[in-house]
C-alpha positions in Angstrom: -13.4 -29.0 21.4 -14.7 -32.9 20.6 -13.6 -32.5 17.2 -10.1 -32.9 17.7 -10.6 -35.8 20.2 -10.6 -38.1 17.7 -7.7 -39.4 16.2 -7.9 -38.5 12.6 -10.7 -35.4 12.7 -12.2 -34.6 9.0 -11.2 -31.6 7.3 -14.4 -30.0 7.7 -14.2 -31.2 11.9 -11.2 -28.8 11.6 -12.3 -26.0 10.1 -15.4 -25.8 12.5 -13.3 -26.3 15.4 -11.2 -23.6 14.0 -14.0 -20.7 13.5 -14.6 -21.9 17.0 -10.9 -20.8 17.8 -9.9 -24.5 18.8 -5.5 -23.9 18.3 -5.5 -27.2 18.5 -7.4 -28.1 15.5 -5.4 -25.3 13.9 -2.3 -26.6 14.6 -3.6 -30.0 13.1 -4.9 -28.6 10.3 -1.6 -26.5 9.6 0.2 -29.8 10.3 -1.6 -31.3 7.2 -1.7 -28.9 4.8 0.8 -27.1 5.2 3.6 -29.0 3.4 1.4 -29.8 1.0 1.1 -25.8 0.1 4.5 -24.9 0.1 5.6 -27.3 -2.3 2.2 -26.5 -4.7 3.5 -22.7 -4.0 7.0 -23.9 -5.0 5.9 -24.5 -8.2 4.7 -21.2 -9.1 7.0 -19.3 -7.2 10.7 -19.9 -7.5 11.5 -17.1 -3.8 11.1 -19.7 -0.7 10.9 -16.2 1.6 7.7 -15.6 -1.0 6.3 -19.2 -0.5 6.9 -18.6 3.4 4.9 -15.5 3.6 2.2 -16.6 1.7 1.9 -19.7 3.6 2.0 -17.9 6.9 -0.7 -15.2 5.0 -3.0 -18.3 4.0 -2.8 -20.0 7.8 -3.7 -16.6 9.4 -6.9 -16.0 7.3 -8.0 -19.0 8.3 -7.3 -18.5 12.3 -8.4 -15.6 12.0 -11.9 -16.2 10.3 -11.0 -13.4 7.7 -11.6 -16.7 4.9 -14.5 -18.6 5.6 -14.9 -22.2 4.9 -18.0 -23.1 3.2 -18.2 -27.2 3.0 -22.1 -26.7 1.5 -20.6 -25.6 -1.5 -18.8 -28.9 -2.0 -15.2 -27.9 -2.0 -12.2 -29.7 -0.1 -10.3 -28.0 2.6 -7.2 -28.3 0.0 -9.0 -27.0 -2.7 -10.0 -24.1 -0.8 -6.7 -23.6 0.8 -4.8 -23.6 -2.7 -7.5 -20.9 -4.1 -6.5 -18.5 -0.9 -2.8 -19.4 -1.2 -2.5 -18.6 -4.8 -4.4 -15.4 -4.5 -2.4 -14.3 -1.9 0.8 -15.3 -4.1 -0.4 -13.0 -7.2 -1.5 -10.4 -5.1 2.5 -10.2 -3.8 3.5 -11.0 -7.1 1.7 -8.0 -8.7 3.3 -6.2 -6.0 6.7 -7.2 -6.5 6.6 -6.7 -10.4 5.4 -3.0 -10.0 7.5 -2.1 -7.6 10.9 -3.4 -9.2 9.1 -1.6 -12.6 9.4 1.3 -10.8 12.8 0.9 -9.2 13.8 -0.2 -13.0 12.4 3.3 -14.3 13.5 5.5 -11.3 17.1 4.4 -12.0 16.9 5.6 -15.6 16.9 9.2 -14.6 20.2 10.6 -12.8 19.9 12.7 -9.6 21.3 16.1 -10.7 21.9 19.0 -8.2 20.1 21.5 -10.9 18.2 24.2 -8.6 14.5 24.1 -9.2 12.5 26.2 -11.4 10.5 28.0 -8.7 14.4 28.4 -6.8 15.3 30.2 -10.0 12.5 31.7 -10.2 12.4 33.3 -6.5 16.7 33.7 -6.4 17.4 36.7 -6.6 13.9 38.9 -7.4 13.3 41.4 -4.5 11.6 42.9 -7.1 10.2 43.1 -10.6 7.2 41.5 -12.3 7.2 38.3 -10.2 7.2 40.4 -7.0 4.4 42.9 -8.2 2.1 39.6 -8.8 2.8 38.1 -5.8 2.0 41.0 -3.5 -1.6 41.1 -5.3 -2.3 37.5 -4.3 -4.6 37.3 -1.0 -2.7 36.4 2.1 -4.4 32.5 1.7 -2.3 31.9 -1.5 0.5 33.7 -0.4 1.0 31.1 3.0 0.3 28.3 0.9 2.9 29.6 -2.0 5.8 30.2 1.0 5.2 26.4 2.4 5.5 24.6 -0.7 7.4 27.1 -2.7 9.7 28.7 -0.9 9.6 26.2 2.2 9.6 23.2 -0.2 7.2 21.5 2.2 4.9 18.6 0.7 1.1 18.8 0.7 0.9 17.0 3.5 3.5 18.5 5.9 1.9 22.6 4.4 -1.5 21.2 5.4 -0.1 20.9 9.0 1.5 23.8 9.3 -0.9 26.3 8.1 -3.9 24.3 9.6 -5.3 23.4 6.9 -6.7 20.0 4.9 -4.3 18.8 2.4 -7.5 19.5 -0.5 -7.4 23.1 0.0 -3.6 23.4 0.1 -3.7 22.0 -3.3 -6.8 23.8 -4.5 -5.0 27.6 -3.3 -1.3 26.6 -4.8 -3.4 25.8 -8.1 -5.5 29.4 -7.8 -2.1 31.1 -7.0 -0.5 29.8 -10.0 -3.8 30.7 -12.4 -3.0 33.9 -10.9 0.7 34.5 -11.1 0.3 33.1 -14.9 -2.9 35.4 -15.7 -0.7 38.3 -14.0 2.8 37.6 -15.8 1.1 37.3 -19.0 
């Protein structure tokens, strides 16, 4: 903990104080970098809330060893906090873009309360060709058909229920339907 004795410690003082979990040479080490940061972010990144979590996600890679310092290789503490800083800002950038592409195209389609083609499908048909088919499926098929079908429960949820991994629910509702198509044919 000598290194931040001094008055004004070197960057690299800091950092090895740092890995050493010194807070106090953290705290001076966010003290003088981190203004400098924000406004460099500010350049590239209009969102202050954007710039603030990316600031706060560069600081706490740092504390938390998770970016290593490596003064051998020549590079200043500023250098090397701007390259983790503006990876972290296009990694929440990509983010951001692909999600709000999404939102964009999910809008485009309108909710409509049509029932589904398995619904229509099931509704209704006690018996009949559908009925005959899906009496010869093994009993495997049949649960899984009945929890996601007829249920309407996802993967996931039919996996739980019938005790099963999610893989094989998928793999028996794709058998049942190669059945149920080779059987309605």
């Amino acid at each position: 903990m000598a290194y931040v004795e001094e008055q004004h410690p070197s960057d690299g003082d800091l950092l090895r104080a740092v890995e050493d979990g010194d807070s106090r040479a953290f705290e001076l080490l966010y003290r003088r970098y981190e203004p400098w940061l924000v406004a460099r972010l500010q350049y590239r990144c209009p969102d202050p809330g954007v710039v603030d979590d990316v600031v706060q996600e560069t600081f706490l890679a740092v504390w938390r060893g998770t970016a290593r310092y490596r003064e051998e290789h020549g590079a200043d503490a500023a250098g090397w906090l701007w390259r983790i800083g503006s990876r972290r800002l296009v990694d929440i950038q990509r983010g951001h873009g692909a999600r709000q592409r999404l939102i964009r195209a999910l809008g485009r389609f309108r909710h409509q309360e049509q029932p589904s083609a398995e619904d229509e499908a099931l509704h209704g048909i006690p018996h009949g060709e559908l009925a005959h088919a899906l009496e010869k499926l093994p009993a495997e098929l049949k649960a899984v058909l009945q929890a996601t079908v007829v249920d309407g429960l996802t993967t996931a949820e039919a996996a739980k229920v019938l005790r099963i991994p999610a893989g094989t629910v998928k793999t028996r509702a794709m058998r049942a339907r190669q059945r149920l198509r080779k059987e309605l044919a």
